[in-house]
C-alpha positions as CSV (number, residue, x, y, z in Angstrom):
1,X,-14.7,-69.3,-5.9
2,X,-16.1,-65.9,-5.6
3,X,-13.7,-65.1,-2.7
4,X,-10.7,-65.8,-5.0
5,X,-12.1,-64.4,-8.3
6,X,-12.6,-60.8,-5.6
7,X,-8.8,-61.2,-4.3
8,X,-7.7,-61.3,-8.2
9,X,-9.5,-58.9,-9.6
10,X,-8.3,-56.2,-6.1
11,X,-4.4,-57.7,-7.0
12,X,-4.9,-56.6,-10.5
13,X,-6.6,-52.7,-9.8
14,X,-3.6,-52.9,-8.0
15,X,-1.1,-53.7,-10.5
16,X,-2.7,-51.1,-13.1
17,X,-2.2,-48.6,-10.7
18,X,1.0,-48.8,-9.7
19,X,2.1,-48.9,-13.5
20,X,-0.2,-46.0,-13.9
21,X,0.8,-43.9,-11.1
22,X,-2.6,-42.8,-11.5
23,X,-5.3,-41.7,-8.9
24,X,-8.9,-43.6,-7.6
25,X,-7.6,-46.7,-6.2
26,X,-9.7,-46.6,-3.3
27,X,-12.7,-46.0,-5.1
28,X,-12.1,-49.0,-7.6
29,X,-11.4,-51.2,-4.5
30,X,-14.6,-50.6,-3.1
31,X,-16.7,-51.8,-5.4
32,X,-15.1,-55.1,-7.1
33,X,-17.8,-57.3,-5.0
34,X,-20.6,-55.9,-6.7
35,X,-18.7,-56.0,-10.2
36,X,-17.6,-59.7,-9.3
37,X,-21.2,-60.7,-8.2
38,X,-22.8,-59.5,-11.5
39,X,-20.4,-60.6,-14.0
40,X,-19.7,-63.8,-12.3
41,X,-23.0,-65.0,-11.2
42,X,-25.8,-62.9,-12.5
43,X,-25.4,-61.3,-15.8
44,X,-26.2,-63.4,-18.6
45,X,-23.6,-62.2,-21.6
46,X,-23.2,-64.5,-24.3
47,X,-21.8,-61.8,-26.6
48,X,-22.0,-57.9,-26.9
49,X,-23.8,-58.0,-30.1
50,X,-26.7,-59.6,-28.6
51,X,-29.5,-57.2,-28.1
52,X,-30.9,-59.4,-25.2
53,X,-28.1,-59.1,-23.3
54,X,-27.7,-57.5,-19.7
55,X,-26.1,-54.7,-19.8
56,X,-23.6,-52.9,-17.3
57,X,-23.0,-49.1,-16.8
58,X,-20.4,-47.9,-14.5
59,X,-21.6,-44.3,-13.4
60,X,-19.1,-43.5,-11.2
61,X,-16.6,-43.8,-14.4
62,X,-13.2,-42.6,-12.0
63,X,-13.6,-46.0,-10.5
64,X,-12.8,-47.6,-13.9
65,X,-9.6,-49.7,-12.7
66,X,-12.6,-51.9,-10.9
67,X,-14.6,-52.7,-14.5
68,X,-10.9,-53.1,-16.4
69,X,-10.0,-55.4,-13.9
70,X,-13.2,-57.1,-13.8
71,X,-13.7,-57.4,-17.7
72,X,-10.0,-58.8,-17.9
73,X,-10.3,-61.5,-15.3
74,X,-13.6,-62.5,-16.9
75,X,-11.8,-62.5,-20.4
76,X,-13.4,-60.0,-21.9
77,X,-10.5,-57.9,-22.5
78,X,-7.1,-58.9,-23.9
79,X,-3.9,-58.8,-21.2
80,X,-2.0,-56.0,-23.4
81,X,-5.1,-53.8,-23.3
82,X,-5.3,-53.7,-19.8
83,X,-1.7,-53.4,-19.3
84,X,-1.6,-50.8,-21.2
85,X,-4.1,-48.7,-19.1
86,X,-3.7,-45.1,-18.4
87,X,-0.4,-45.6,-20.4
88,X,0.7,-43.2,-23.3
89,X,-0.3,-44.3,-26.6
90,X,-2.4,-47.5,-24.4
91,X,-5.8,-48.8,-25.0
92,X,-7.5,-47.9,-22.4
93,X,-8.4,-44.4,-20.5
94,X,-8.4,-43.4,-16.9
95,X,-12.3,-42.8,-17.4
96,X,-14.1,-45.2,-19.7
97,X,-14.4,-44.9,-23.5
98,X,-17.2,-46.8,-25.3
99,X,-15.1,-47.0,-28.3
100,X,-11.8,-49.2,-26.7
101,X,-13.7,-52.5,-25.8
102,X,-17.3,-53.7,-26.8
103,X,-17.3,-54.6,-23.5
104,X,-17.6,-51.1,-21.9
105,X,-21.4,-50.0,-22.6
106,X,-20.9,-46.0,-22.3
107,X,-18.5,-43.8,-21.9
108,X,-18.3,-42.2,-18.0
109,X,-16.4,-39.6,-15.9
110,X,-18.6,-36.9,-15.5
111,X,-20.9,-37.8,-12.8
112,X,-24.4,-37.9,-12.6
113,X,-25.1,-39.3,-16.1
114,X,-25.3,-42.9,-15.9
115,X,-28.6,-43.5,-14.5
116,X,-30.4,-40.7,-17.0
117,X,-28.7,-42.9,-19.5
118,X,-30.0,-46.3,-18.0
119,X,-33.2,-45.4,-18.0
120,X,-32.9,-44.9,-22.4
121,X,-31.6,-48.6,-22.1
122,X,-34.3,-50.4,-19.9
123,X,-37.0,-48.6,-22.0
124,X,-35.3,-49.3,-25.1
125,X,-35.5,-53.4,-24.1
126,X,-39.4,-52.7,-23.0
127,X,-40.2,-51.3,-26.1
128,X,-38.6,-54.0,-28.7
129,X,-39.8,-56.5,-26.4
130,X,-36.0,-57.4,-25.6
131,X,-34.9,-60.0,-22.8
132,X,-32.2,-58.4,-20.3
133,X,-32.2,-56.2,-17.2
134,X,-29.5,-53.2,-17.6
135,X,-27.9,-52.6,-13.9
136,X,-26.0,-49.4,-13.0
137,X,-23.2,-48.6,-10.0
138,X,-23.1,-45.1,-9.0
139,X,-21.3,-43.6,-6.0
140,X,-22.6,-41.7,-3.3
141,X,-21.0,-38.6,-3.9
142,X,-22.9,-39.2,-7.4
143,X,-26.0,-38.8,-5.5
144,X,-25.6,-35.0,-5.3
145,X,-26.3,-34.6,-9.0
146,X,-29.7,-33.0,-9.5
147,X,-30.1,-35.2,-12.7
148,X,-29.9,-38.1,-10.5
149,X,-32.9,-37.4,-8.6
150,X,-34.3,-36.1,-12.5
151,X,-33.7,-39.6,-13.2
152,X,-35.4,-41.6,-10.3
153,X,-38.5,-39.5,-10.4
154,X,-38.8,-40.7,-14.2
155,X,-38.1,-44.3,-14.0
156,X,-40.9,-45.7,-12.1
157,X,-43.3,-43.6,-14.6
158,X,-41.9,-45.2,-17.2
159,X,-42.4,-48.7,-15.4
160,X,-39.2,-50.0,-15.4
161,X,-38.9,-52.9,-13.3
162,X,-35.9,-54.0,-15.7
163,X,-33.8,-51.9,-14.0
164,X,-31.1,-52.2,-11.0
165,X,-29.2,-49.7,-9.6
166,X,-26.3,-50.4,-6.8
167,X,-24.6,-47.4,-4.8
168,X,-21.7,-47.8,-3.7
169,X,-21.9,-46.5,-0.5
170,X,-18.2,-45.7,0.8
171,X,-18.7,-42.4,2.3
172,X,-15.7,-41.0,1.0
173,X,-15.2,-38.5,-2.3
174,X,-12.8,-36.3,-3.2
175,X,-12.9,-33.3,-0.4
176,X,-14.9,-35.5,2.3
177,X,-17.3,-37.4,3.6
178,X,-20.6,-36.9,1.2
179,X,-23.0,-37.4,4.6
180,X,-21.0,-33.8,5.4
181,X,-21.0,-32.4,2.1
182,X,-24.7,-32.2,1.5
183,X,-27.3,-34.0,3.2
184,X,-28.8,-36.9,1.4
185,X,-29.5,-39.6,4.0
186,X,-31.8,-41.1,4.9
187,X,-31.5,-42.0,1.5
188,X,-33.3,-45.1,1.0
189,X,-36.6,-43.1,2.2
190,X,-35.6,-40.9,-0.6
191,X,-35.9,-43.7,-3.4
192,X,-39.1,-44.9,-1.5
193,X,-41.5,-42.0,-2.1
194,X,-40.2,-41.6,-5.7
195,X,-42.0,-45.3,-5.9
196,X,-38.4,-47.2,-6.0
197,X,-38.4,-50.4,-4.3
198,X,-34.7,-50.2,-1.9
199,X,-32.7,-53.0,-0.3
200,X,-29.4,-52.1,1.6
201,X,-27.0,-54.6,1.8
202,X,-23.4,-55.4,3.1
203,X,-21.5,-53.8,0.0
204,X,-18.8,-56.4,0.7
205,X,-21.1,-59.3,1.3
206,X,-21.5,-61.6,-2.0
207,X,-24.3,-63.7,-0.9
208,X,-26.4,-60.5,0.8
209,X,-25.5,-58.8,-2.7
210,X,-26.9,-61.4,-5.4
211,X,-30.1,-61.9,-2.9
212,X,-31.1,-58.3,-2.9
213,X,-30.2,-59.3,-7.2
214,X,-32.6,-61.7,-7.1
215,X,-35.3,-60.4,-5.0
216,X,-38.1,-60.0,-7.1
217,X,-39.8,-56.5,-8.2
218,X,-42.1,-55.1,-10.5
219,X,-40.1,-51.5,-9.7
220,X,-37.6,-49.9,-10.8
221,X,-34.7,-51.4,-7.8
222,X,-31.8,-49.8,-5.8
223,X,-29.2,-51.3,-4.2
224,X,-27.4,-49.3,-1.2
225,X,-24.0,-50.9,-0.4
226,X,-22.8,-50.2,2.3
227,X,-19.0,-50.3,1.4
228,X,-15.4,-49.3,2.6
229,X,-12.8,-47.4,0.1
230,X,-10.2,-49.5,-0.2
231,X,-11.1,-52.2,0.9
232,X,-9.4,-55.0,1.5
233,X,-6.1,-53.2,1.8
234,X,-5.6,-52.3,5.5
235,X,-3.4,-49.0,4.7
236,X,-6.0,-47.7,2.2
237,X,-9.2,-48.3,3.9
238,X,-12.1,-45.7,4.7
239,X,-8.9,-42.8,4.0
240,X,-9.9,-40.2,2.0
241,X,-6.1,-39.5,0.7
242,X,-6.6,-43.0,-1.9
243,X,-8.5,-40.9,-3.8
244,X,-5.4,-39.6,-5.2
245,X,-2.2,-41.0,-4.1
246,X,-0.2,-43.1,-5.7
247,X,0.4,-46.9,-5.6
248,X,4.3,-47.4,-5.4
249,X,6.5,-50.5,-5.9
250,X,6.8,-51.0,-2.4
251,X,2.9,-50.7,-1.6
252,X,1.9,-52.5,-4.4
253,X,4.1,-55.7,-2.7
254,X,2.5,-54.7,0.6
255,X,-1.0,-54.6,-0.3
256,X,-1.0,-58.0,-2.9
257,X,0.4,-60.0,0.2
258,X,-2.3,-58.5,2.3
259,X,-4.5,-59.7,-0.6
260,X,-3.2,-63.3,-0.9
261,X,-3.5,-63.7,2.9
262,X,-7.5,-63.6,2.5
263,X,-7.7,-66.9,-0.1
């Protein structure tokens, strides 16, 4: 079910693109497992106005195809909305706006500000006593942010084992490869001394992805997903250039048959 609910949700970053002819289709594709996972399986989201909710911030906000395409297959946003993405006079940005869908939690694009603001939310739900965990995906070049690491100091001081964190772990940004960029690896013994507990999974691996969900903690948690840009597109894979190129007619037909092939 999961396999297929993946397959649609890659088809449709790809359609959005391609209408677009906007940039960051590798980066959406490589994290719609983890998306699929926790709005599919895990997160418990009866309605946005609940304050016991989960809630769900997408970090790494140029990778917002993924959660449009997520949130529309899971009904959440209407079909003209989505179509209209990235459009002139259309309802929905190329990063994300809080104030287009209740579904989107806070607005992203500039990186590095996602997990400060996670930790406001999972302390927030401590202090009223509120049911919920509040998980976050952030992308390794993201990791380079000094208010990142501002961030992961704090959390476990603040004891907040209602938080979950996922990187998405492509090794791929906009000039390069962040393991050349700057040197954050080994990163999970980062995470560890500031008092984190750290799984690493196969990004692209459902079943490895909702166990390390479900593994319990009384620490703040990060997941490292180990992912591919682009995946599941053979011509867009682990290449750096599907940060900005364009989706044409003639790709877009090329990659949804490479898609359809995998159900």
């Amino acid at each position: 079910m999961l396999t297929k609910t993946a397959v649609n949700i890659r088809k449709n970053i790809l359609k959005i693109a391609n209408s677009s002819k906007g940039p960051h289709t590798g980066t959406a594709l490589s994290c719609v497992d983890i998306l699929c996972v926790l709005y599919f399986d895990i997160m418990n989201i009866e309605s946005f106005d609940d304050p016991n909710r989960d809630i769900f911030i997408l970090s790494k906000g140029h990778g917002a195809m993924a959660l449009y395409s997520t949130l529309y297959e899971k009904g959440y946003l209407p079909e003209n909305d989505f179509l209209s993405y990235y459009q002139n006079a259309g309802a929905l940005p190329a990063h994300l706006d809080k104030e287009t869908n209740s579904a989107i939690e806070v607005s992203s694009g500039s990186l590095g500000h996602g997990l400060p603001q996670s930790l406001g939310f999972a302390y927030s739900k401590k202090v009223k006593n509120l049911d919920g965990k509040v998980y976050v995906l952030m992308g390794d070049g993201e990791t380079q942010e000094g208010s990142i690491w501002e961030a992961a100091m704090l959390a476990p001081k603040m004891g907040l084992d209602n938080l979950v964190v996922f990187i998405d772990r492509n090794d791929l940004q906009g000039y390069g490869r962040p393991s050349e960029l700057v040197s954050f690896e080994p990163i999970d013994k980062k995470f560890e001394s500031f008092n984190w507990d750290v799984l690493r999974v196969d990004g692209h691996n459902m079943d490895e992805i909702k166990c390390a969900i479900q593994t319990p903690s009384d620490k703040p948690k990060i997941i490292i997903c180990d992912t591919t840009k682009g995946k599941g597109v053979s011509f867009m894979e682990d290449e750096m250039k599907w940060h900005y190129f364009i989706v044409t007619n003639e790709l877009l037909e090329q990659g949804v048959k490479e898609l359809e092939c995998k159900i």
